[in-house]
Every structure is written in C-alpha cells, then in structure tokens.
PyMOL Python script that loads the backbone (N, CA, C, O; Angstrom):
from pymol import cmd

cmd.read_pdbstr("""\
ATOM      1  N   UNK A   1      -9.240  -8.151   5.200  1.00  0.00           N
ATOM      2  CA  UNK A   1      -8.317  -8.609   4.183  1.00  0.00           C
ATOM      3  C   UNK A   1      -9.099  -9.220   3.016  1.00  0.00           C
ATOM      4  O   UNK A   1      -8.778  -9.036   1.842  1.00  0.00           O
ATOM      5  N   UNK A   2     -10.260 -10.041   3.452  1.00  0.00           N
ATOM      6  CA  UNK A   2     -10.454 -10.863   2.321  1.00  0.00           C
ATOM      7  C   UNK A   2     -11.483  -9.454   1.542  1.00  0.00           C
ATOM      8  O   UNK A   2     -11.579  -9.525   0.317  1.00  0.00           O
ATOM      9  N   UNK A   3     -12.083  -8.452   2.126  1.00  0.00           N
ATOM     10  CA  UNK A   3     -13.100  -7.731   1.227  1.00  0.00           C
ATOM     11  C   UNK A   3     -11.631  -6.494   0.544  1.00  0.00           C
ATOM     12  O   UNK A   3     -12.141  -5.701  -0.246  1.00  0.00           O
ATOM     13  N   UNK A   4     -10.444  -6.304   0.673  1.00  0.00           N
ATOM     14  CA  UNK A   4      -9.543  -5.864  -0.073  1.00  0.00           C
ATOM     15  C   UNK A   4      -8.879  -6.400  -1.162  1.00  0.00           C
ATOM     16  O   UNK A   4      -8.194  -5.804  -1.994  1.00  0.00           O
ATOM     17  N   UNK A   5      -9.207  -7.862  -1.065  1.00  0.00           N
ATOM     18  CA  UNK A   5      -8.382  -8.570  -1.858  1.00  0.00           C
ATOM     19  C   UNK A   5      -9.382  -9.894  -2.930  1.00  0.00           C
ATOM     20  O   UNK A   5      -8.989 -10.810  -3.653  1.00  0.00           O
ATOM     21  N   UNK A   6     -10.776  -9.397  -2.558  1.00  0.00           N
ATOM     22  CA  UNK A   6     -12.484 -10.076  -3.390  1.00  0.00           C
ATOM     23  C   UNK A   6     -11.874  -9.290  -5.146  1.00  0.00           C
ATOM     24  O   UNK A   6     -11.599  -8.107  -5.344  1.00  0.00           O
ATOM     25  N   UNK A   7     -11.840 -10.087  -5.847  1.00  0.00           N
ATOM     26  CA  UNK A   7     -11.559  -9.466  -7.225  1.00  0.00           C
ATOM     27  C   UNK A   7     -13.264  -9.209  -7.941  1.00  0.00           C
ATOM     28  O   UNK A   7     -14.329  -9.813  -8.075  1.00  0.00           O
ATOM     29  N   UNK A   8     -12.570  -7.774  -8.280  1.00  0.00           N
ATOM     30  CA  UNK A   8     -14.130  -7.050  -8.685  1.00  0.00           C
ATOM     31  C   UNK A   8     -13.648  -7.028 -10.394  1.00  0.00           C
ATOM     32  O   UNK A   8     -12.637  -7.525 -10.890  1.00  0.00           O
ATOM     33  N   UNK A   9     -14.784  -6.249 -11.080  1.00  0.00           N
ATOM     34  CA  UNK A   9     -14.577  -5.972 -12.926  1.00  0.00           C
ATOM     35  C   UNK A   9     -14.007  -4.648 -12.947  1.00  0.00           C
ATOM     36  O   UNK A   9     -14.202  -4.221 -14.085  1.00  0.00           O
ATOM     37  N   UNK A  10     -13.307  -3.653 -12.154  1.00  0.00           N
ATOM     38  CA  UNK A  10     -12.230  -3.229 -12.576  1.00  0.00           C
ATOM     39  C   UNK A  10     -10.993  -3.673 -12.614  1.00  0.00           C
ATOM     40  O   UNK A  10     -10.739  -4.766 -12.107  1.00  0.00           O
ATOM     41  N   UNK A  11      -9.928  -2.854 -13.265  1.00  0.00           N
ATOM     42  CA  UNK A  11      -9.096  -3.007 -13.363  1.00  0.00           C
ATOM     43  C   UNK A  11      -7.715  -2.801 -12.001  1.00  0.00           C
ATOM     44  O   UNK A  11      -6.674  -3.411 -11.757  1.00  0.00           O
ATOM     45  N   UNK A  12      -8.492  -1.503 -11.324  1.00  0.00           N
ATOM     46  CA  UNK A  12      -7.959  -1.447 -10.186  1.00  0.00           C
ATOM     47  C   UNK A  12      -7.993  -1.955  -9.269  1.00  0.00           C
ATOM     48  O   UNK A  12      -7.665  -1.322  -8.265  1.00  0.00           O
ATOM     49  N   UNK A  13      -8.470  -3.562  -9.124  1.00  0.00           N
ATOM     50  CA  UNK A  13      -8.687  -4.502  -8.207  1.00  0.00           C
ATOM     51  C   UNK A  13      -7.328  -4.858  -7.931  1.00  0.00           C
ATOM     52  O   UNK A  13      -6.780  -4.719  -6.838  1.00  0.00           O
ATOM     53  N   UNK A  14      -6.727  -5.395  -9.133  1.00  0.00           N
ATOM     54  CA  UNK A  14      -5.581  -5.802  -8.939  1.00  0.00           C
ATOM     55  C   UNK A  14      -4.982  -5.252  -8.164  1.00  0.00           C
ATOM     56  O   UNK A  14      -4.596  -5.733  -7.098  1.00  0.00           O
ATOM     57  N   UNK A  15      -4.737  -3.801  -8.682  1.00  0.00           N
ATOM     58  CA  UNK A  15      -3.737  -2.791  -7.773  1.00  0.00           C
ATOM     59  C   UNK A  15      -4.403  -2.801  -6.385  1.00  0.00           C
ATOM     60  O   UNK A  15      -3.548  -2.906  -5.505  1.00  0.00           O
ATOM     61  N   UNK A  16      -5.723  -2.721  -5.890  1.00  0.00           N
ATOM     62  CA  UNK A  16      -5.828  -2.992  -4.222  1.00  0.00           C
ATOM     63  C   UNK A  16      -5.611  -4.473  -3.367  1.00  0.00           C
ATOM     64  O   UNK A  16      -5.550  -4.851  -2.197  1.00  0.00           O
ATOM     65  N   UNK A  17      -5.556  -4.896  -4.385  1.00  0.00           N
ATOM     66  CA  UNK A  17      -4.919  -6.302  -3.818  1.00  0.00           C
ATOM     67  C   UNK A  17      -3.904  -6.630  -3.545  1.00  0.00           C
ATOM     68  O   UNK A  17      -3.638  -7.481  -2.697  1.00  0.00           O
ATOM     69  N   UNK A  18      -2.939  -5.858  -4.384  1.00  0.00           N
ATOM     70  CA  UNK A  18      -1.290  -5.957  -4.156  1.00  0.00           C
ATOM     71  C   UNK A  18      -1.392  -4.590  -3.100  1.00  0.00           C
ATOM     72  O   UNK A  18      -0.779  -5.004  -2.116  1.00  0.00           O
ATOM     73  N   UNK A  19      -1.683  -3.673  -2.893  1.00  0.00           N
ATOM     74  CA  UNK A  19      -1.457  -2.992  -2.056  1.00  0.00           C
ATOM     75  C   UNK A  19      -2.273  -3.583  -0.223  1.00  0.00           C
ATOM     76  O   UNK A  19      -1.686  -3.260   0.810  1.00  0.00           O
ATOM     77  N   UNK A  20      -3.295  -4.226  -0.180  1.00  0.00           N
ATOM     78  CA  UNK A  20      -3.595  -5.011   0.626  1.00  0.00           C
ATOM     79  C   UNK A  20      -2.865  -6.061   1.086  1.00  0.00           C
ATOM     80  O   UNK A  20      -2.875  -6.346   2.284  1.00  0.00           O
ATOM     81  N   UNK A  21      -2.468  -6.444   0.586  1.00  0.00           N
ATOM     82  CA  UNK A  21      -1.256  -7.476   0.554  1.00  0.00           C
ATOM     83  C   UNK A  21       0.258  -7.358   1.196  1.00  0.00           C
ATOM     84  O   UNK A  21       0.887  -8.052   1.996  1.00  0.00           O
ATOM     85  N   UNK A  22       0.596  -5.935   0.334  1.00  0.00           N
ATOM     86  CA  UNK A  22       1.845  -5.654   0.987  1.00  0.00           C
ATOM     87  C   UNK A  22       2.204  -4.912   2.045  1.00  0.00           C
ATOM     88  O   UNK A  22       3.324  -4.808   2.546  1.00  0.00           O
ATOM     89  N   UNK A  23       0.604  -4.099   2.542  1.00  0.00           N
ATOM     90  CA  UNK A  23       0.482  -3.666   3.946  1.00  0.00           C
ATOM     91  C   UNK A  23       0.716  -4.930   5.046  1.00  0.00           C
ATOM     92  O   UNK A  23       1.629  -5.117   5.851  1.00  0.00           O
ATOM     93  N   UNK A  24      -0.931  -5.999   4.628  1.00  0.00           N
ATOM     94  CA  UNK A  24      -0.860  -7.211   5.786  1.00  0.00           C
ATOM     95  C   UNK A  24       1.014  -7.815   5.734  1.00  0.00           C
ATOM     96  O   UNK A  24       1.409  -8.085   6.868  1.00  0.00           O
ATOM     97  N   UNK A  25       1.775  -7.965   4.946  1.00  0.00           N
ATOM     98  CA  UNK A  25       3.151  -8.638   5.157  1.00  0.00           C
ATOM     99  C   UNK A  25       4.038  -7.949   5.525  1.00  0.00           C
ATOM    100  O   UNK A  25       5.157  -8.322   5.876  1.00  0.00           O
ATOM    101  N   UNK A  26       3.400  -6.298   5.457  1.00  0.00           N
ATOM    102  CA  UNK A  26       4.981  -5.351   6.317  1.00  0.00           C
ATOM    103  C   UNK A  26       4.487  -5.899   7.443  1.00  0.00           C
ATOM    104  O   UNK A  26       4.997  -6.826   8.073  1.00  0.00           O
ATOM    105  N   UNK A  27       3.485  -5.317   7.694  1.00  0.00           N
ATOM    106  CA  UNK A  27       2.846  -5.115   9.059  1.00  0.00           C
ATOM    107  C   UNK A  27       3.259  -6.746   9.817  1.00  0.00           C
ATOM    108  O   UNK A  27       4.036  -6.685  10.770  1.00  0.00           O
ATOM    109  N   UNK A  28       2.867  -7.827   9.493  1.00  0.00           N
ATOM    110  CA  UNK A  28       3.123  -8.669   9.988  1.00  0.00           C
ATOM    111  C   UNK A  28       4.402  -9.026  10.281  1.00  0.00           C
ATOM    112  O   UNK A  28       4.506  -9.516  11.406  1.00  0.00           O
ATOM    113  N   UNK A  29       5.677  -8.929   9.492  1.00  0.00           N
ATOM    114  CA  UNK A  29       6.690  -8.921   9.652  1.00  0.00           C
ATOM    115  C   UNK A  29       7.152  -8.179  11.265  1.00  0.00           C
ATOM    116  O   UNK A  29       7.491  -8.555  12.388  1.00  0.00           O
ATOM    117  N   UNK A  30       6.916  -6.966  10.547  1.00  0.00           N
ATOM    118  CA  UNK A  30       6.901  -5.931  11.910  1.00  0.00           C
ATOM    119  C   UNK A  30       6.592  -6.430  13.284  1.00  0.00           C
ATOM    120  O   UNK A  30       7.400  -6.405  14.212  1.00  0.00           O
ATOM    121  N   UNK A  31       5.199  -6.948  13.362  1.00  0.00           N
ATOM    122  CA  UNK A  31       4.817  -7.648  14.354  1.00  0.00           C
ATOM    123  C   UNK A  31       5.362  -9.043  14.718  1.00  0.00           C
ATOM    124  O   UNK A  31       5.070  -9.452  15.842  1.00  0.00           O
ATOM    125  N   UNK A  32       6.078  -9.793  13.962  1.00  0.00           N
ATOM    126  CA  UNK A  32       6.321 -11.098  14.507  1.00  0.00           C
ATOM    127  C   UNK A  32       7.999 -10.541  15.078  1.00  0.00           C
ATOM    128  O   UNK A  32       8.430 -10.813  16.198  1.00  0.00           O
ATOM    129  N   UNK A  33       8.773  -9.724  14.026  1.00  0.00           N
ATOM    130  CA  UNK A  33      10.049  -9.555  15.043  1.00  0.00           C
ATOM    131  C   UNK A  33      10.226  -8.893  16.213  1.00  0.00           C
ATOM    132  O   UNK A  33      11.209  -8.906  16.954  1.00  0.00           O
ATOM    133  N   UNK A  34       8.770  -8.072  16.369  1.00  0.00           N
ATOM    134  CA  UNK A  34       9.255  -7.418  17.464  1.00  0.00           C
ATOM    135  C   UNK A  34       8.284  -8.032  18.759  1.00  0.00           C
ATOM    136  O   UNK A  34       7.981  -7.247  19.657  1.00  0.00           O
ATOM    137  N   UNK A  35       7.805  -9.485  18.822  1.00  0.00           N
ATOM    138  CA  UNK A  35       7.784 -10.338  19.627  1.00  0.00           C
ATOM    139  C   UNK A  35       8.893 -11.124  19.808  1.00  0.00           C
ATOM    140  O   UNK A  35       9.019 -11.733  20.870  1.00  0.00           O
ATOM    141  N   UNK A  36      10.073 -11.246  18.569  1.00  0.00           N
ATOM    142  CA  UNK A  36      10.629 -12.388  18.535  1.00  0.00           C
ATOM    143  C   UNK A  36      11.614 -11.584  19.580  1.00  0.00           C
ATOM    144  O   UNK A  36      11.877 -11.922  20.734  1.00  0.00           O
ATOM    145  N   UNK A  37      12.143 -10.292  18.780  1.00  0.00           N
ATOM    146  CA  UNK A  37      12.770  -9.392  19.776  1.00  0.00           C
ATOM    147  C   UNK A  37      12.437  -9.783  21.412  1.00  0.00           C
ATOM    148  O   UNK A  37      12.938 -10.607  22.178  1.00  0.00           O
ATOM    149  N   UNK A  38      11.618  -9.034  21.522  1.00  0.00           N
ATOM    150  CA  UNK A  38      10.563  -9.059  23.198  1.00  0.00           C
ATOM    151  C   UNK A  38      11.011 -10.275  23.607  1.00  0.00           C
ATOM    152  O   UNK A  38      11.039 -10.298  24.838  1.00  0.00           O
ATOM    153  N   UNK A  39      11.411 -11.401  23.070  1.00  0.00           N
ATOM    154  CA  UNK A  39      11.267 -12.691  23.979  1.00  0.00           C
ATOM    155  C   UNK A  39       9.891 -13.474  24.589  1.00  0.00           C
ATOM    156  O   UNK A  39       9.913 -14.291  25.510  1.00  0.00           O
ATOM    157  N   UNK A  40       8.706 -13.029  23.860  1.00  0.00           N
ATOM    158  CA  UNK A  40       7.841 -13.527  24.245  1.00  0.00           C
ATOM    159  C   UNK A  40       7.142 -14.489  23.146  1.00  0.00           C
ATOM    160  O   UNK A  40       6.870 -13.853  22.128  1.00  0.00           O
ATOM    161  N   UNK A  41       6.845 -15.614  23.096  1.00  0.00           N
ATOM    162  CA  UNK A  41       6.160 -16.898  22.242  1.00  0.00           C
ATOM    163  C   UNK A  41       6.941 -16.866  21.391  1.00  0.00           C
ATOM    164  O   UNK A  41       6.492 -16.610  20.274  1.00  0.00           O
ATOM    165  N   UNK A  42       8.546 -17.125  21.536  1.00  0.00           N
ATOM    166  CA  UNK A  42       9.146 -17.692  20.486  1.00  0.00           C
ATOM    167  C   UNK A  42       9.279 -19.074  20.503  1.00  0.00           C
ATOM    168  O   UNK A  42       9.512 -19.761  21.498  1.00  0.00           O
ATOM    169  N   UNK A  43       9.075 -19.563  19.025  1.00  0.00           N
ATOM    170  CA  UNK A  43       8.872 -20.699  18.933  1.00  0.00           C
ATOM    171  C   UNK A  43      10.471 -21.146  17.676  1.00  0.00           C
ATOM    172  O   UNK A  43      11.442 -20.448  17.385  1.00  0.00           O
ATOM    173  N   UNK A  44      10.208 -22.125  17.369  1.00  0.00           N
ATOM    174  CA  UNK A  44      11.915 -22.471  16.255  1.00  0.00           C
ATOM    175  C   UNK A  44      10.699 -21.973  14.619  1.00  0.00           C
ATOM    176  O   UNK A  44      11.287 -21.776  13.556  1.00  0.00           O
ATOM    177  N   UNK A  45       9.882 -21.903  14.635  1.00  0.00           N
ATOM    178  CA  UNK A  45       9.196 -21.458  13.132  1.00  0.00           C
ATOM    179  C   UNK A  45       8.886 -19.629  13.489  1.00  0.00           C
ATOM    180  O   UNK A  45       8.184 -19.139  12.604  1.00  0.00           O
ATOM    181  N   UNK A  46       9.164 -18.931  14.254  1.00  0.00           N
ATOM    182  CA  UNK A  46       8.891 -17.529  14.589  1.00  0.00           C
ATOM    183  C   UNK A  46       9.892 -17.039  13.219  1.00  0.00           C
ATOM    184  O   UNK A  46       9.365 -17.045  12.106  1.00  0.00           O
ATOM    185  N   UNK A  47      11.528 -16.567  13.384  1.00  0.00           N
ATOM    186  CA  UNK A  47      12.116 -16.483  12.512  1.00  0.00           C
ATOM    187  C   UNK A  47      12.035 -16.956  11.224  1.00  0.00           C
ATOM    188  O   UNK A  47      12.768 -16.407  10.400  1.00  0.00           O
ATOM    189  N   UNK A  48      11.189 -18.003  10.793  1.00  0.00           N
ATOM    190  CA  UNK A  48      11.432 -18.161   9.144  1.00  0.00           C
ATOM    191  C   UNK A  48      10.027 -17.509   8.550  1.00  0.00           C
ATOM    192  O   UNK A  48       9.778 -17.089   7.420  1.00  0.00           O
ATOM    193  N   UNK A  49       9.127 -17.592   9.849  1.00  0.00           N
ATOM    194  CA  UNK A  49       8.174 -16.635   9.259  1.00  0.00           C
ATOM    195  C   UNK A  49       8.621 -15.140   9.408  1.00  0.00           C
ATOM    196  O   UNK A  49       8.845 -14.709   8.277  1.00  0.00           O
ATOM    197  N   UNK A  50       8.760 -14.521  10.024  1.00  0.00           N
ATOM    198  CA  UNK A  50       9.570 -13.009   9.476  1.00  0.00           C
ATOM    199  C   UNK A  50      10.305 -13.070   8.096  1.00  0.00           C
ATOM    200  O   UNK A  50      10.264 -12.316   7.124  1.00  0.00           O
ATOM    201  N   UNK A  51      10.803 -13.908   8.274  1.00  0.00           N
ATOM    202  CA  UNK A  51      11.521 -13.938   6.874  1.00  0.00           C
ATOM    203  C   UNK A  51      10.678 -14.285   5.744  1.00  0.00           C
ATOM    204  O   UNK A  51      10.847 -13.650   4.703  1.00  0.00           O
ATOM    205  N   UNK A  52       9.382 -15.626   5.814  1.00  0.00           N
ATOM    206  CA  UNK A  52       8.674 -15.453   4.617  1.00  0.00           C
ATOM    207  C   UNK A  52       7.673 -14.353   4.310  1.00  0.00           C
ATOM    208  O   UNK A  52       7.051 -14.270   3.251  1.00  0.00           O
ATOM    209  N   UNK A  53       7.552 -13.303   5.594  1.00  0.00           N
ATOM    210  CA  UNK A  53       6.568 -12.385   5.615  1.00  0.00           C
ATOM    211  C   UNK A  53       7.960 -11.051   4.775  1.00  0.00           C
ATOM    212  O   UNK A  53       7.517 -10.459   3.790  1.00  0.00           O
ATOM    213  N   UNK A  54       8.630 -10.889   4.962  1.00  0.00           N
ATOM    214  CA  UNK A  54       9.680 -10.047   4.365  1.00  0.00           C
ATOM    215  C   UNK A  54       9.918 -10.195   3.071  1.00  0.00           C
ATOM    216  O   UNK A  54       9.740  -9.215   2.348  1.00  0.00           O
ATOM    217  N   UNK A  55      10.306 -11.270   2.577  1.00  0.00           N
ATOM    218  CA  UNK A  55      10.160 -12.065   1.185  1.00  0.00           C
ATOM    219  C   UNK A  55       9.065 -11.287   0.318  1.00  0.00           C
ATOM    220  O   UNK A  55       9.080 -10.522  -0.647  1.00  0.00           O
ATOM    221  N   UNK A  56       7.789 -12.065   1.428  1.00  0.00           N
ATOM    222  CA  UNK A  56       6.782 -11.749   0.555  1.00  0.00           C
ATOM    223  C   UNK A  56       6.383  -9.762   0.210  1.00  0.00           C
ATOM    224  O   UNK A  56       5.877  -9.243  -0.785  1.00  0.00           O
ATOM    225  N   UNK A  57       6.763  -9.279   1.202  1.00  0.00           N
ATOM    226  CA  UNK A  57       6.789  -7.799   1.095  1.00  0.00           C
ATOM    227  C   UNK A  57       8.079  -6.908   0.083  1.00  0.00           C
ATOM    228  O   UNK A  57       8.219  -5.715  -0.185  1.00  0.00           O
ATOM    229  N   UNK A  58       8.815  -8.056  -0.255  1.00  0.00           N
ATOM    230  CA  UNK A  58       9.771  -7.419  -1.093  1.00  0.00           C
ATOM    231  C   UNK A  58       9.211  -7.546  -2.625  1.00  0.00           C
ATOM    232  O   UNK A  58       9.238  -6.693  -3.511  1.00  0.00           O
ATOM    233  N   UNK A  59       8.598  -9.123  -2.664  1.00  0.00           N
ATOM    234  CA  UNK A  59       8.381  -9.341  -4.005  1.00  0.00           C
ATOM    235  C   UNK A  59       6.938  -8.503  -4.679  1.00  0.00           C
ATOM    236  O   UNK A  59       6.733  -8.036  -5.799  1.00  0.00           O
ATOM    237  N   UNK A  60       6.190  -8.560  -3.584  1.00  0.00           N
ATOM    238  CA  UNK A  60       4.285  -7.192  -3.938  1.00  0.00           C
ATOM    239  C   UNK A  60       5.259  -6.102  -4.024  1.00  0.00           C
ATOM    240  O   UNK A  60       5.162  -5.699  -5.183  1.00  0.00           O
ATOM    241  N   UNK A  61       6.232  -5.345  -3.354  1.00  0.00           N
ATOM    242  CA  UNK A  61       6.903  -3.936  -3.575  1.00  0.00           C
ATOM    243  C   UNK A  61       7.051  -4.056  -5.075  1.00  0.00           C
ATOM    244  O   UNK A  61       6.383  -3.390  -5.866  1.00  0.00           O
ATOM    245  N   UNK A  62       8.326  -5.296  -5.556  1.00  0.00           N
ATOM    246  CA  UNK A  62       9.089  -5.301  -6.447  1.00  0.00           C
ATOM    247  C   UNK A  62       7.828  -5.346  -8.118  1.00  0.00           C
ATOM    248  O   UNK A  62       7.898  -4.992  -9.295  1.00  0.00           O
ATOM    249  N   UNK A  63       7.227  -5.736  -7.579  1.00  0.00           N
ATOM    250  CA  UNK A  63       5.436  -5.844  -8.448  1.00  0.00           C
ATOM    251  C   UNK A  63       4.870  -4.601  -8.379  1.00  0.00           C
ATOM    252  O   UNK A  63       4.676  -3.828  -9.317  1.00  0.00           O
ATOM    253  N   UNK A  64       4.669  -4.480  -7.464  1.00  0.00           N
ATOM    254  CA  UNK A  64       3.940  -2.492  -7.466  1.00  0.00           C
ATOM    255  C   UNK A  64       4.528  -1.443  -8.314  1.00  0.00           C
ATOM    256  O   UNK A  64       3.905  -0.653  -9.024  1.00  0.00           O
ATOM    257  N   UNK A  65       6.491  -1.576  -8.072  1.00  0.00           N
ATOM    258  CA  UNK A  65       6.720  -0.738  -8.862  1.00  0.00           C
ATOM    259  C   UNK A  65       7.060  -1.146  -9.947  1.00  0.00           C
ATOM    260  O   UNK A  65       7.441  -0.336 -10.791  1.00  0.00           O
ATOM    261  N   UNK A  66       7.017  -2.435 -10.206  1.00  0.00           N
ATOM    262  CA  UNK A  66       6.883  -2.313 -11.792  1.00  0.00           C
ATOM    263  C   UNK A  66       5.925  -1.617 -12.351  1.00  0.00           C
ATOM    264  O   UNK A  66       6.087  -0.851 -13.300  1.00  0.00           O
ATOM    265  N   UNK A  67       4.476  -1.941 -11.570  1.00  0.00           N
ATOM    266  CA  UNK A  67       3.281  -1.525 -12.592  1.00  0.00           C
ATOM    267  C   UNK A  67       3.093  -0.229 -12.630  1.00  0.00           C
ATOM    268  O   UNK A  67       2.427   0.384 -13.464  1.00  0.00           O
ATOM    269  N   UNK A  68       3.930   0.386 -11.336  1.00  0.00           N
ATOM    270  CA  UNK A  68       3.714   2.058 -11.711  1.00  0.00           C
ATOM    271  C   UNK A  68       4.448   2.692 -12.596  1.00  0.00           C
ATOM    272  O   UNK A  68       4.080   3.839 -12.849  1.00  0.00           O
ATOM    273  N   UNK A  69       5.642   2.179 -13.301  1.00  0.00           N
ATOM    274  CA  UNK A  69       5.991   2.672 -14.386  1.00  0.00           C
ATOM    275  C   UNK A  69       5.716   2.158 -15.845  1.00  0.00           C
ATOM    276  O   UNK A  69       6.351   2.196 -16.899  1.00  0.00           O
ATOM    277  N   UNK A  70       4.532   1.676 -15.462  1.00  0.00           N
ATOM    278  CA  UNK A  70       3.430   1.082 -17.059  1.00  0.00           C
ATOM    279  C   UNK A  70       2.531   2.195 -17.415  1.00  0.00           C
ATOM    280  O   UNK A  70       1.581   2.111 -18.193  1.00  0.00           O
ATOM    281  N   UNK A  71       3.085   3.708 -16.493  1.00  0.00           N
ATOM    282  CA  UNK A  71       1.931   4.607 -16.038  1.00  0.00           C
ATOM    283  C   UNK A  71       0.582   4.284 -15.535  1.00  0.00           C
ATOM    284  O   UNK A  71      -0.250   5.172 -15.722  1.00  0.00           O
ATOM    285  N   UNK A  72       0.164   3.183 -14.920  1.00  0.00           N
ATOM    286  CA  UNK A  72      -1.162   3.213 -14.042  1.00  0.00           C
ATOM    287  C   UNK A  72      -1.412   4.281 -13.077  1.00  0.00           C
ATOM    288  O   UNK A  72      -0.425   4.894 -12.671  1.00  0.00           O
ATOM    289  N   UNK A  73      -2.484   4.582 -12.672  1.00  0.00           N
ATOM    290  CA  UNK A  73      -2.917   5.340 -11.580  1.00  0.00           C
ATOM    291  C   UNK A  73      -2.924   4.845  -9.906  1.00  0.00           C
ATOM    292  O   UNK A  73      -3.879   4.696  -9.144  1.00  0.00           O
ATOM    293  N   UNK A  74      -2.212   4.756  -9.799  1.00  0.00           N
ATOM    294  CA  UNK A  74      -2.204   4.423  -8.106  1.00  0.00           C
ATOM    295  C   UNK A  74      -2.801   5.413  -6.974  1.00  0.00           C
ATOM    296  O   UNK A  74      -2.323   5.544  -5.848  1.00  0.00           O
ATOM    297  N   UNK A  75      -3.861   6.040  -7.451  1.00  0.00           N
ATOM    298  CA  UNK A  75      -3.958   7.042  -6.486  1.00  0.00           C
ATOM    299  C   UNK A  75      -4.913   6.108  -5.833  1.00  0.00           C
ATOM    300  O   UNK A  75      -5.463   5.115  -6.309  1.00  0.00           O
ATOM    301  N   UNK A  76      -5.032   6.838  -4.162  1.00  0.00           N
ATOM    302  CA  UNK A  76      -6.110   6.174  -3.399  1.00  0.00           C
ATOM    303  C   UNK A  76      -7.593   6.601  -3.551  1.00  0.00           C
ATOM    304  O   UNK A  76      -8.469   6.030  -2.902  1.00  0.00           O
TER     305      UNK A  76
END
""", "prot")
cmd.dss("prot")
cmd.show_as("cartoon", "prot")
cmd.util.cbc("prot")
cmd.orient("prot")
C-alpha cells in the first residue's frame, strides 16, 4: 500500500493512489462484512467500520470518475 500510494513527479501518481486506495477500501469492506456476516470477532466497532470503509470507497469512486471525464488516461 504504502509503495502505491509514495507520491512520485508524475502526474499519474495521483491517479495510482486513488486507484490503490479504492481497491484497499472495497476489498476491506468486503472482508470485514463477511466476518461480521460469519459471526466470527464481532465486536460493537465491526459495523461502523464497514460502513467507514464503504463511505470511503464511494467517495475515491465518486473522485475517479470525475477525473476521467477531464479526459485523463487511466490506462494500466
């Protein structure tokens, strides 16, 4: 995470950072509900983190596609 998200002198740093970003918070999301699901190490802070990990994956989306219709290059 941290060598995806080290800001370099391009410009396309940015863009791998928000895309680093909004992988680690699906993904995590993903992973904390479907422990919370499972019934295993739920705790009373399990649920609000899904939810701030969801949050945060809506708002890097809602950012990504803005910048792809500034025409940037998002290719990998």
């Amino acid at each position: 995470m941290t060598l995806a998200t080290w800001p370099s002198a391009t410009a396309s740093s940015l863009t791998s950072s928000n895309r680093a970003l909004l992988l680690y918070n699906v993904l995590a999301a993903i992973y904390l509900a479907y422990v919370g699901i499972g019934g295993q190490l739920t705790g009373i802070l399990l649920w609000p983190a899904v939810a701030l990990h969801a949050i945060f994956f809506f708002l890097l989306g809602r950012s990504w596609r803005g910048r792809l219709g500034d025409g940037e290059d998002f290719s990998i």
